[in-house]
C-alpha positions in Angstrom: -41.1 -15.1 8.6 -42.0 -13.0 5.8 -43.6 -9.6 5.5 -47.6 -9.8 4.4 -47.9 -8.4 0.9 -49.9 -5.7 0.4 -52.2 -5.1 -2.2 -52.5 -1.8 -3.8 -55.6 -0.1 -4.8 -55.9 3.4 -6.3 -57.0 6.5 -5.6 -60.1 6.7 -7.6 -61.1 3.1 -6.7 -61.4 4.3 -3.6 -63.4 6.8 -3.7 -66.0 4.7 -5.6 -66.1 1.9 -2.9 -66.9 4.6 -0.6 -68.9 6.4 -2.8 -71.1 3.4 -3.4 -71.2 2.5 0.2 -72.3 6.0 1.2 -75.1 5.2 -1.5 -76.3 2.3 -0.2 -76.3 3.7 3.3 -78.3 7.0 3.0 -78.0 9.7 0.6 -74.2 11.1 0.5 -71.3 11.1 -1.9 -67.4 12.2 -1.1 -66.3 14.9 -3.6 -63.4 16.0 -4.6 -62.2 19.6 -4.2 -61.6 21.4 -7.2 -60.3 24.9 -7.5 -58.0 26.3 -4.4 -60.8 28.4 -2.4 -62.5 25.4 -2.2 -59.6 23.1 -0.9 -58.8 26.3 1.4 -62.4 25.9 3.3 -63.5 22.0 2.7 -60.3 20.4 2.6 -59.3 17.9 -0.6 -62.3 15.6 0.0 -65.6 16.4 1.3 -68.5 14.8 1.6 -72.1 16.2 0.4 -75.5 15.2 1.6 -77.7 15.0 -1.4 -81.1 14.9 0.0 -80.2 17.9 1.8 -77.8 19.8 -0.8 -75.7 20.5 2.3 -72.4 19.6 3.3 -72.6 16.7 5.9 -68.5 16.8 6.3 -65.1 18.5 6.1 -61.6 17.7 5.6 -61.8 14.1 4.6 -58.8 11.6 5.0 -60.2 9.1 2.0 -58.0 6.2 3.8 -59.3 6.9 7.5 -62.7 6.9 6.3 -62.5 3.9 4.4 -61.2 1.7 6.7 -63.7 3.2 9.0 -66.5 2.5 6.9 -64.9 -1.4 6.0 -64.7 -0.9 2.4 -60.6 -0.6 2.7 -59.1 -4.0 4.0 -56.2 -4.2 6.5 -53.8 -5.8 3.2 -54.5 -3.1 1.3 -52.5 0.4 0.5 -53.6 3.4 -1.4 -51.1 4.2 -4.4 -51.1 7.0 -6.4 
């Protein structure tokens, strides 16, 4: 039996499946942190609530989330 091939998918194609998902749900987008006090207190990816200009959540894990949401398929891998 072979191993099921795996299909890779990058980082910033990611983020715009869930970025377009979280659109089409309500009003939030995932960021990206930017400078190191920002990383230090958010985490690398965060996610703002527009409507609100408030943020709706912390320390991220873009993959988690993704599969959680369903935009991320069991085949696929994140690559860098």
């Amino acid at each position: 039996m072979t191993t099921p091939k795996r299909v890779p998918v990058t980082m910033r194609a990611l983020l715009q499946r869930i970025n377009r998902k979280l659109e089409a749900d309500g009003d939030k987008v995932l960021k990206v942190a930017r400078s190191a006090r920002a990383r230090q207190y958010l985490g690398n990816y965060y996610i703002i609530d527009v409507t609100k200009n408030a943020i709706a959540g912390i320390g991220i894990k873009p993959e988690d989330y993704a599969r959680r949401l369903g935009v991320l398929a069991e085949w696929e891998e994140i690559v860098e």
